[in-house]
C-alpha positions as CSV (number, residue, x, y, z in Angstrom):
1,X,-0.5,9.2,-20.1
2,X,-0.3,6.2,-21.7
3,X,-3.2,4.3,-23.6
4,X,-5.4,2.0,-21.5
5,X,-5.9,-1.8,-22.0
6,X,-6.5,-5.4,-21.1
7,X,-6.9,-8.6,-22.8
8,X,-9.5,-11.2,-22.5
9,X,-9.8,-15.0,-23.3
10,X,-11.9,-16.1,-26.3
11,X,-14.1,-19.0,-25.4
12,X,-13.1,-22.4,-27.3
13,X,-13.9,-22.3,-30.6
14,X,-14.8,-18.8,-31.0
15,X,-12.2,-17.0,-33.4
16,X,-11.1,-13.1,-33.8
17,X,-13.3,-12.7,-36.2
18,X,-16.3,-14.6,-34.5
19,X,-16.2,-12.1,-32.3
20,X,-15.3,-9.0,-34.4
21,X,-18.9,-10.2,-36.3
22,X,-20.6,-10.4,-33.1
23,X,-19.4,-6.9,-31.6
24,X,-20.6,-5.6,-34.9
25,X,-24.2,-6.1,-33.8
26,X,-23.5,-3.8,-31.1
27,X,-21.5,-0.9,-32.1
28,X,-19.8,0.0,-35.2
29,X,-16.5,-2.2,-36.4
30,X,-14.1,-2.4,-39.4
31,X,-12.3,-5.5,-39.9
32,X,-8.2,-5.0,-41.3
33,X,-6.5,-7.5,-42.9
34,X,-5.1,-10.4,-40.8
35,X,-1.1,-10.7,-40.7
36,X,0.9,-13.6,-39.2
37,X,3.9,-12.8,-36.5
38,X,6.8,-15.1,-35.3
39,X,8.4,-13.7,-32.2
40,X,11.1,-14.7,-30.0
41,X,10.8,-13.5,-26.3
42,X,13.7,-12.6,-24.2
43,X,13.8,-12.4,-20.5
44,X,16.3,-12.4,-17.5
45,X,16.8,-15.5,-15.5
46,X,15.2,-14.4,-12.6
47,X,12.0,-12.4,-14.7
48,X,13.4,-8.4,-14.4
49,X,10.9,-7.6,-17.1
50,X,7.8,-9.1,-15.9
51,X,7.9,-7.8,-12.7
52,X,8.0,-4.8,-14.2
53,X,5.2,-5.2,-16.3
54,X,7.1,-5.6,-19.6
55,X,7.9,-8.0,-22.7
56,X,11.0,-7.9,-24.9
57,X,10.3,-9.4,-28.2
58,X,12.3,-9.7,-31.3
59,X,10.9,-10.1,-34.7
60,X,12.7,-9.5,-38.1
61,X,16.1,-8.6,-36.5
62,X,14.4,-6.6,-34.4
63,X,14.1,-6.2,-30.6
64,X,11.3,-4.1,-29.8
65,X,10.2,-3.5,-26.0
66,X,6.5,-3.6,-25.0
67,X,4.1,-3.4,-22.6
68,X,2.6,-6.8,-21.7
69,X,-1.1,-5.9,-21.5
70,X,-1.1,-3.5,-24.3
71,X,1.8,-4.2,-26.3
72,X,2.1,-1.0,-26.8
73,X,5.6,-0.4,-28.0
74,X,8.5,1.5,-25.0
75,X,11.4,1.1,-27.5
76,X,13.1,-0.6,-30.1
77,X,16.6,-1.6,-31.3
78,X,18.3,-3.6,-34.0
79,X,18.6,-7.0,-33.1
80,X,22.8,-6.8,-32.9
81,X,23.8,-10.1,-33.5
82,X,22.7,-13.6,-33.6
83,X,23.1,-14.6,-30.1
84,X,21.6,-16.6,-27.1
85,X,22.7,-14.4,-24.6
86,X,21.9,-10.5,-24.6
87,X,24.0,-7.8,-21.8
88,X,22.9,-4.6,-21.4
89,X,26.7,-3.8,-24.0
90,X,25.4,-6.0,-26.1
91,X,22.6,-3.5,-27.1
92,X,23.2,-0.3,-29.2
93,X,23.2,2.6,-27.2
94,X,20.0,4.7,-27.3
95,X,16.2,4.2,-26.3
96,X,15.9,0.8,-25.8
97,X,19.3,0.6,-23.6
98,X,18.3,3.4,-21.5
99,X,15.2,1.6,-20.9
100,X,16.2,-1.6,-19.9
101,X,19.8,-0.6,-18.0
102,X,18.1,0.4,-14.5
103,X,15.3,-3.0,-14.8
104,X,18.7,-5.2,-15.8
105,X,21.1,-4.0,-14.2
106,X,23.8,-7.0,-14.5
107,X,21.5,-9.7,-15.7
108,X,21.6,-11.3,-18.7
109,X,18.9,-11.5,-21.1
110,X,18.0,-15.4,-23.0
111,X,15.6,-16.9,-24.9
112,X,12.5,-18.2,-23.1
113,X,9.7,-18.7,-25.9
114,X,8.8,-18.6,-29.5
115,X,5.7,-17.7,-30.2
116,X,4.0,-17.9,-33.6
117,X,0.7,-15.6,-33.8
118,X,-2.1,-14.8,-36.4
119,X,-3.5,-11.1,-35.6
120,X,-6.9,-9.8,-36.4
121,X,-7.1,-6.1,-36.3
122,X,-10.8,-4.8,-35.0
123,X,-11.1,-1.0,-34.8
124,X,-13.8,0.3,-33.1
125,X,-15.9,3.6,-34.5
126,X,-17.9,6.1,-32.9
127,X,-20.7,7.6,-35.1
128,X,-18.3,10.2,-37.1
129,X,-16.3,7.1,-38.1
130,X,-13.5,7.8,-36.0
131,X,-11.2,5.0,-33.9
132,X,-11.9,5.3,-30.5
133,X,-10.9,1.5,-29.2
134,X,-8.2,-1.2,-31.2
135,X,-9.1,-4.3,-30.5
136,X,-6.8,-7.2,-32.0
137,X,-7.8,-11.3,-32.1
138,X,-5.1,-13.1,-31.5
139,X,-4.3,-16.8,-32.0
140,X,-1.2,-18.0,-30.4
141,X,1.0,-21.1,-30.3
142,X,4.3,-21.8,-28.7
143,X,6.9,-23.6,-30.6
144,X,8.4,-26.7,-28.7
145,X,11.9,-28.2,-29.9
146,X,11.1,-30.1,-33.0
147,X,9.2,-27.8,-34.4
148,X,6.5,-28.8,-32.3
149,X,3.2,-26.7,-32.2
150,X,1.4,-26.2,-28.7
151,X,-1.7,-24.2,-29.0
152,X,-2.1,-21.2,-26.3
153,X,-6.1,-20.1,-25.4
154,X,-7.4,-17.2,-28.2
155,X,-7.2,-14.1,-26.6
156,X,-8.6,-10.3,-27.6
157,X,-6.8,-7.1,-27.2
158,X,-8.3,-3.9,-25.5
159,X,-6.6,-0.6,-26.4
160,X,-8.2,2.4,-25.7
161,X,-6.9,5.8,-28.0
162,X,-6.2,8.9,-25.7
163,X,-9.0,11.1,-25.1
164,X,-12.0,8.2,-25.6
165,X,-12.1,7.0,-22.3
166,X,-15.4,6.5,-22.1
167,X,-15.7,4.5,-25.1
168,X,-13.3,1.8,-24.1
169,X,-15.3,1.1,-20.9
170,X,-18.3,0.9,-22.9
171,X,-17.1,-1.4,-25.1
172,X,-15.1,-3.4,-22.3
173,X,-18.2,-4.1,-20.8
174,X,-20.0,-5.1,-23.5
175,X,-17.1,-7.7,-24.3
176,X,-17.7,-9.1,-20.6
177,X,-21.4,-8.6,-20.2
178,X,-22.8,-9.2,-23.7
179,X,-20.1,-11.7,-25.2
180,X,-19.7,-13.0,-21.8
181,X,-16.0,-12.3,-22.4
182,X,-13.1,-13.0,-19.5
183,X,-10.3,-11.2,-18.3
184,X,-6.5,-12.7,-19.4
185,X,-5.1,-13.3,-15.6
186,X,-2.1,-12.7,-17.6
187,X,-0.4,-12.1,-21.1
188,X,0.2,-14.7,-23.6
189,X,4.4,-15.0,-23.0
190,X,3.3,-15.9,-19.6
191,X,0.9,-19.0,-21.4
192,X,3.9,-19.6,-23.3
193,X,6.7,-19.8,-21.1
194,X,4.5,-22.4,-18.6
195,X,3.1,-25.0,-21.6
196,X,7.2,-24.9,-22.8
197,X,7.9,-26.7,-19.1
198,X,9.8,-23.1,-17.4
199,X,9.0,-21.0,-15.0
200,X,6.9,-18.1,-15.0
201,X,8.1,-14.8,-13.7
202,X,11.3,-16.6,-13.5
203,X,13.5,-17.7,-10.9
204,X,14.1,-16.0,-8.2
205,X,17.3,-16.4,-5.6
206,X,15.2,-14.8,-2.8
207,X,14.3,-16.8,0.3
208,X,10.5,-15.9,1.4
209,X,10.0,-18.1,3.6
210,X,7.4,-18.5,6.7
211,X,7.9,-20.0,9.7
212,X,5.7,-21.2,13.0
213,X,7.1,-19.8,16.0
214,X,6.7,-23.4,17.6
215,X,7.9,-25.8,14.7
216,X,10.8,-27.4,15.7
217,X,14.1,-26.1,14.8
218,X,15.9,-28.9,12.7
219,X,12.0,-28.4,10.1
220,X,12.6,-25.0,10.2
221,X,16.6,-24.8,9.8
222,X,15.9,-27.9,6.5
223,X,12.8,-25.8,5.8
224,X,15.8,-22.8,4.7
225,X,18.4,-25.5,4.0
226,X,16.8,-27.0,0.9
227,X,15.7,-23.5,0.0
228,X,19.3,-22.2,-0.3
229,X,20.2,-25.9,-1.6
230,X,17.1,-25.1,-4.8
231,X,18.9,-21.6,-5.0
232,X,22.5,-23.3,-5.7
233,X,21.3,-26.0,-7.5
234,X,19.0,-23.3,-9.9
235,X,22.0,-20.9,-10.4
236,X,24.8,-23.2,-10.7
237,X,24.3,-23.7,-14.6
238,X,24.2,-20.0,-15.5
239,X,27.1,-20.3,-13.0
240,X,29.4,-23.0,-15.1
241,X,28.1,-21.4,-19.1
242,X,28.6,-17.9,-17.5
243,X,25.5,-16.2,-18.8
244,X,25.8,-13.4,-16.3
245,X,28.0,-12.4,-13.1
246,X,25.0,-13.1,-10.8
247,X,24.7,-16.5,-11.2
248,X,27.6,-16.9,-9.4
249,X,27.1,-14.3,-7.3
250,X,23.4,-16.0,-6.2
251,X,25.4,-19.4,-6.3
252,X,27.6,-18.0,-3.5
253,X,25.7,-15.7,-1.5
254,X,23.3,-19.2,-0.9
255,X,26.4,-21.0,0.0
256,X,27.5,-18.8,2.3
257,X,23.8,-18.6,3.8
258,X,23.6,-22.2,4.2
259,X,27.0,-22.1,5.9
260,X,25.9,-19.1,8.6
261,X,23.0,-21.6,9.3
262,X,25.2,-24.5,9.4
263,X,27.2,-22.6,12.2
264,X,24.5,-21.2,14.3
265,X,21.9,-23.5,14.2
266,X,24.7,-26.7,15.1
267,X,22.7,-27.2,18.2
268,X,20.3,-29.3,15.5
269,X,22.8,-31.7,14.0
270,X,24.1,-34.7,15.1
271,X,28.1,-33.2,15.0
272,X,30.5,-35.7,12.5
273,X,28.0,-35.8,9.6
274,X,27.8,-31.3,10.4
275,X,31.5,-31.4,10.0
276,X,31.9,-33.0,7.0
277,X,28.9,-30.7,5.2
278,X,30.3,-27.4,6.6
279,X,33.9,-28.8,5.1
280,X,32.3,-29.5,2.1
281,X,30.6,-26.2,2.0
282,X,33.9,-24.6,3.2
283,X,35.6,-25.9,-0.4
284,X,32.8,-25.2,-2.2
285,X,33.4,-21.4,-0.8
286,X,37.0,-21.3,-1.9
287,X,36.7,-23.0,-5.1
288,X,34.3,-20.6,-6.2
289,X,36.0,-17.2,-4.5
290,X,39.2,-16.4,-7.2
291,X,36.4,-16.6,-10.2
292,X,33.9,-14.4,-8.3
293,X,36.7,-11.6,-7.1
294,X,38.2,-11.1,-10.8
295,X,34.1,-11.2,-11.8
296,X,34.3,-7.9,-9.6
297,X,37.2,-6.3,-10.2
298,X,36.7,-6.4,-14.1
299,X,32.8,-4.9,-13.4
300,X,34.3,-2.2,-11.4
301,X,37.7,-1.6,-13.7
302,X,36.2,1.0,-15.7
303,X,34.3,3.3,-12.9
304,X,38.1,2.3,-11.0
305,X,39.8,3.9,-14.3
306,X,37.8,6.7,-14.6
307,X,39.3,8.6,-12.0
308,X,42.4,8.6,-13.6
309,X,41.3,10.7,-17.0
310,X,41.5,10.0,-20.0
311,X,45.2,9.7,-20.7
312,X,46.1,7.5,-17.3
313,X,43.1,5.6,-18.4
314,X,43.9,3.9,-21.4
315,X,47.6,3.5,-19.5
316,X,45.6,1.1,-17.5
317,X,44.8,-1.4,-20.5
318,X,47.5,-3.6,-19.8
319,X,46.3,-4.7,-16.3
320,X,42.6,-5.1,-17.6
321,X,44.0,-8.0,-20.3
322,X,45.6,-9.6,-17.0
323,X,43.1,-9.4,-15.2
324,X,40.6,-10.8,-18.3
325,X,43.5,-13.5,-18.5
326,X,43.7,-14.8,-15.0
327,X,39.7,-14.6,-14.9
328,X,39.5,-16.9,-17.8
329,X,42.0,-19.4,-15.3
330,X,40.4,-19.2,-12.8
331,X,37.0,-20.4,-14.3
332,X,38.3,-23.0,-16.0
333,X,39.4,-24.5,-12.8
334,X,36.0,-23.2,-11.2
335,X,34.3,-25.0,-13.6
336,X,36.2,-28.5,-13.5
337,X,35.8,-28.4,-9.5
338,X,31.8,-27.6,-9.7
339,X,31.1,-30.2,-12.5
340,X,33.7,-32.8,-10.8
341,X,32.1,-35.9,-8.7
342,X,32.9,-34.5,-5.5
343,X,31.3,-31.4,-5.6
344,X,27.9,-33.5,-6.8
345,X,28.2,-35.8,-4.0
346,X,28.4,-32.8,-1.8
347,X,25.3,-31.5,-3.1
348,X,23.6,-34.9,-3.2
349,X,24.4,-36.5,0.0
350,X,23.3,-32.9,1.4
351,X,20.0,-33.4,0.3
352,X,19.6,-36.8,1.8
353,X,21.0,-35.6,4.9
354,X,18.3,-33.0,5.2
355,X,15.9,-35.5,4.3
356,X,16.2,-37.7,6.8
357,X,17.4,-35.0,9.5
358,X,14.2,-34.8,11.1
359,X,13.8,-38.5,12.1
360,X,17.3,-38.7,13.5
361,X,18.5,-39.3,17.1
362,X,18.2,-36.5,19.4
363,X,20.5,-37.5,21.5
364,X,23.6,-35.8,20.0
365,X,21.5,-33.0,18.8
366,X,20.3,-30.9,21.4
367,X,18.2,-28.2,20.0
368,X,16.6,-30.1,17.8
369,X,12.8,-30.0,19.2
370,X,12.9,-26.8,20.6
371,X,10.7,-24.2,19.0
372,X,12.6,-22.4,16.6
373,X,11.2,-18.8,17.5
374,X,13.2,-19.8,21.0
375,X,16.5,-21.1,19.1
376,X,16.2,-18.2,16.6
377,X,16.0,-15.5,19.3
378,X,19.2,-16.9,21.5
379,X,21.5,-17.2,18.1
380,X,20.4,-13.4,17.1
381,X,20.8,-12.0,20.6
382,X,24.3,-13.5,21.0
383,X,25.7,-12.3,17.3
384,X,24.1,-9.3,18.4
385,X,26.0,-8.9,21.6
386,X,29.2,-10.2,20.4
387,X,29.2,-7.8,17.4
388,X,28.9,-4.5,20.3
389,X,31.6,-5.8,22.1
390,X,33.5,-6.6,18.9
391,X,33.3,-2.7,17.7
392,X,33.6,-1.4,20.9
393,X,37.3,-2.6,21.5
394,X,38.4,-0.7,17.7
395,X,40.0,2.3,17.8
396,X,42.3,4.2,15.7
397,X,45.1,1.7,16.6
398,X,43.1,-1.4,15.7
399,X,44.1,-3.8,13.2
400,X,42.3,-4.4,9.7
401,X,41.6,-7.7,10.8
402,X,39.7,-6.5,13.8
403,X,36.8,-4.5,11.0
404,X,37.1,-7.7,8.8
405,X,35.9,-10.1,11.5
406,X,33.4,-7.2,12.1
407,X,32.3,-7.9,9.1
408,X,31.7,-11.2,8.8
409,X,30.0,-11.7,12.4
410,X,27.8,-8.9,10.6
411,X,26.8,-11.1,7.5
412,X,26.0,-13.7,10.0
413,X,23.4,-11.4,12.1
414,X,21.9,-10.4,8.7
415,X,21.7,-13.9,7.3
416,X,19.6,-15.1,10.8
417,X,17.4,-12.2,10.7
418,X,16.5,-12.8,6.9
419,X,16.0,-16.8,7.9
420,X,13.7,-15.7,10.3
421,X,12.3,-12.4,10.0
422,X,8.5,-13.9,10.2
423,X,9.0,-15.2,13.9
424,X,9.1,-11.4,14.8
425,X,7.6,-8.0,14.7
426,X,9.0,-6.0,11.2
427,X,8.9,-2.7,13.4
428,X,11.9,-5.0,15.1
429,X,13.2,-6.3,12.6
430,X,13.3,-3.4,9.6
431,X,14.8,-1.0,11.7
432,X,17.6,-3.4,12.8
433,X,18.7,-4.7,9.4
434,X,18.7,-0.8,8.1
435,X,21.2,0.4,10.8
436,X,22.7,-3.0,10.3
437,X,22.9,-2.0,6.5
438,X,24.6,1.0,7.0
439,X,27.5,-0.5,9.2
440,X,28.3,-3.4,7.0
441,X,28.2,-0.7,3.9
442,X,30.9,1.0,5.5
443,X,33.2,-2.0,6.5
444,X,32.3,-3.4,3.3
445,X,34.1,-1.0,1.2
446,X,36.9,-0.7,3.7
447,X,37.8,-4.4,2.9
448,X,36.7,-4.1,-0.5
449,X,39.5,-1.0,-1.2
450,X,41.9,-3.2,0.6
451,X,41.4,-6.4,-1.7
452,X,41.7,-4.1,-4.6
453,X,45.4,-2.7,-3.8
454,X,46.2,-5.7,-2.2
455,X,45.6,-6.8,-5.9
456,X,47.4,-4.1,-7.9
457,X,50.8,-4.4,-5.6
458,X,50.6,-9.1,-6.2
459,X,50.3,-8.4,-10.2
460,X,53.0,-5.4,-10.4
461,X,55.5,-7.6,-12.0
462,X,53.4,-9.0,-14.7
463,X,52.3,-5.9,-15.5
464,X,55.9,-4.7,-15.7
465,X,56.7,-7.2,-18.1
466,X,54.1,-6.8,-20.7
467,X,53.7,-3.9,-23.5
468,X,52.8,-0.7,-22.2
469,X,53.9,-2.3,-18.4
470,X,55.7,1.5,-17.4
471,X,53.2,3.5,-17.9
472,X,50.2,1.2,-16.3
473,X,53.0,0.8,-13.3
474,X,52.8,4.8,-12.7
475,X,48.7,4.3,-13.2
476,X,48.6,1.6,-10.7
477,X,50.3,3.8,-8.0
478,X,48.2,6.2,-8.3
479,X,45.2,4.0,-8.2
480,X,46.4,2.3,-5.3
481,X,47.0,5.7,-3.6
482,X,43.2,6.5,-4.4
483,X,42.1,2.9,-2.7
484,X,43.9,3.6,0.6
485,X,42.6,7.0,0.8
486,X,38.7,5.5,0.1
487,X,39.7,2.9,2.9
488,X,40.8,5.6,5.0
489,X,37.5,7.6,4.4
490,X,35.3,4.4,5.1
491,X,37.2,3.3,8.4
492,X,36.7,7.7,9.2
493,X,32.8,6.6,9.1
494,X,32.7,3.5,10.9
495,X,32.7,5.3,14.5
496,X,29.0,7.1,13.2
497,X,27.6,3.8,11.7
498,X,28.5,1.6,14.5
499,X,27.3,4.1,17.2
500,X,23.9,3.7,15.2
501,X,24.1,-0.4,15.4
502,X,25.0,-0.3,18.8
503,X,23.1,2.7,20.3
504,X,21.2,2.0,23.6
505,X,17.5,2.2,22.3
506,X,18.2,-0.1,19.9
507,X,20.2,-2.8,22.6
508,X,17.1,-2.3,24.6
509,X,14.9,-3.2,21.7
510,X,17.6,-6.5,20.6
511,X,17.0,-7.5,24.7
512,X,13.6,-7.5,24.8
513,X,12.8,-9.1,21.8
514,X,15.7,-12.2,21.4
515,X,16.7,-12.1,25.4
């Protein structure tokens, strides 16, 4: 079990040792020496490590992973290079790597604060002389561009040492009840991060958002709009620097959101000014897709090449530098469309339209005072109903096409019931979106299999032609074989999953909650 602890804020004006000399009065104490630490924290865009209750700091060349209330130390590793970007194979494999691979995942790890500390060790003894609580002053300030100093509230550590539990509530509660000590709501990165102007606990890309059953549906439909408009916006500059896949990923998934409510929820615009945003949003879509598919096939190459062995593996190499090559293509001219005048305009004249969207006409927009619980439940019953009647006409004999548009009326269903999951009952809702889950899992990696050898048969040639071309030729077949026998496996499941969407106990449920 790990070692218990807390921190607590020093009043103003009382230092570590102030109140190591005050303690003393009360129970035995020995003062260490007092060191100075300058430390760098690193975090994930969207703050991975302090949800999970972690700090990553790096001192020294040095990364070393701790716990935010104790800062006991998880694992450590040799800071690899000077860098303002960390990835997961960035890291050297071993403790530290294992740690941080399932909390990362793909994110990126950056720079958030510097914080520069003066430490006062304060052990606590018990009558043999033994340490039975740590306690550490500490005296913080962030450093600010320029150098600049910005002071962070004193704070003391808590540890407790394994097997004196006993003690550390003792002397916890003398802290609080004799030295009229407070509880830290939260550790001292946290302090840092908000006096240096960002965000704490990061940015997230989820929606969370509440609505009233009887607000009216253009609020509630700009209410989600600017919300996916903050996501984009948020993301896009990860996005154009490429500090990790998911920014464009985020970028996209909140464009395509906003388009799913563009489309369903028309019956709240006025229709010419809707056009020309779901255009807009349309180009936004493509410009962004080429960058966003070579993202995924180079993350997936080398689970893709794995099946091959070892031999047929390495054969592969020269499609991987294609594929590298036309990536770094393709975001070039991502970046020059997402940092060109048009795509700004899009994103600005969107937010005025939202804006003012409320206080426009009615007369061309003819949903646009209902209660949105009423819209909601009419746009989630029809996607739902059109989806049965979609899978019920495939068979064996149906075209791809007929499980990719599937598909994408199933994005649409699980877009609306995310935009408005808190206008109904979550024993409706969760069990809908899971069977939901499990369907679009299955037509997912149909399509998926079939964009992938769609993709090894366009760049056969160019292979052919560079060094090592035969042998990654006779690789790629076999790959390609492989993908069509995984698409053949997923289409084998999609009767089961759909028969799960589509079941009568839950068409029953869909009628009597959205009509």
């Amino acid at each position: 079990m790990d070692a218990r602890g807390t921190q607590l804020l020093l009043p103003d004006g009382m230092s570590g040792s102030a109140a190591a000399d005050r303690l003393a009065a009360l129970v035995p104490v020995v003062t260490e020496r007092a060191y100075s630490i300058d430390r760098t924290f690193w975090e994930s865009f969207d703050g991975r490590l302090q949800r999970a209750g972690l700090a990553l700091a790096e001192a020294g060349g040095r990364l070393v992973l701790i716990d935010a209330a104790t800062h006991a130390e998880q694992a450590g590793a040799e800071h690899p290079r000077a860098a303002r970007r960390l990835l997961l194979e960035d890291l050297p494999a071993g403790a530290l790597r294992d740690r941080l691979a399932p909390i990362l995942e793909l994110r990126a790890l950056t720079p958030v604060a510097r914080v520069r500390s003066r430490l006062l060790p304060i052990n606590v003894l018990d009558d043999l002389g033994k340490i039975v609580v740590r306690l550490r002053g500490e005296q913080s300030a962030a450093l600010a561009a320029g150098a600049e100093k910005i002071a962070l509230r004193p704070r003391l550590h808590v540890v407790g040492v394994r097997g004196y539990d006993v003690d550390f509530d003792r002397v916890l509660a003398l802290l609080t009840r004799e030295l009229g000590l407070q509880h830290a709501p939260r550790p001292v990165l946290d302090d840092a991060v908000e006096v240096l102007g960002r965000p704490v606990g990061g940015t997230s890309s989820k929606l969370r958002i509440a609505l009233d059953r009887a607000e009216r549906a253009d609020r509630a439909a700009v209410t989600i709009l600017r919300r996916l408009l903050d996501v984009i916006e948020a993301n896009t500059p990860g996005a154009l620097t490429d500090v990790d896949s998911e920014f464009l990923h985020d970028l996209r998934v909140a464009v395509r959101r906003s388009r799913a409510l563009q489309r369903e929820l028309r019956g709240v615009f006025a229709p010419e000014p809707l056009r020309v945003f779901r255009d807009g949003f349309r180009e936004l879509q493509v410009l962004t897709g080429p960058t966003r598919d070579l993202d995924v096939q180079l993350l997936e190459f080398g689970e893709l090449a794995a099946g091959l062995g070892d031999g047929a593996a390495a054969d592969v190499a020269p499609l991987r530098r294609l594929l590298e090559q036309r990536l770094v293509a393709e975001r070039r001219k991502m970046v020059a469309g997402l940092r060109s005048e048009r795509t700004r305009a899009l994103i600005r004249n969107w937010a005025d339209y939202l804006d003012a969207l409320a206080g426009a006409p009615e007369a061309d927009r003819p949903d646009a005072a209902r209660p949105i619980a009423d819209v909601a439940a009419e746009r989630i019953g029809a996607v739902y109903r059109r989806m049965v009647k979609i899978g019920r006409a495939i068979d064996d004999g149906s075209p791809h096409e007929a499980l990719h548009d599937l598909r994408k009326k199933g994005k649409e269903l699980r877009y609306l019931l995310e935009f408005f999951s808190s206008l109904y009952p979550p024993e409706v809702v969760k069990p809908m979106v899971s069977t939901l889950k499990g369907l679009q899992d299955v037509l997912g990696r149909f399509q998926d299999r079939e964009v992938q050898a769609d993709l090894l048969r366009a760049v056969g040639d160019e292979v052919a032609a560079m060094e090592g071309g035969s042998a990654a030729l006779m690789a790629m077949g076999v790959l390609v074989e492989r993908l069509a026998e995984q698409q053949q496996q997923a289409r084998a499941e999609f009767a089961e999953s759909f028969a799960q969407f589509a079941a009568k106990p839950q068409r029953r449920i869909v009628a009597r909650t959205f009509g």
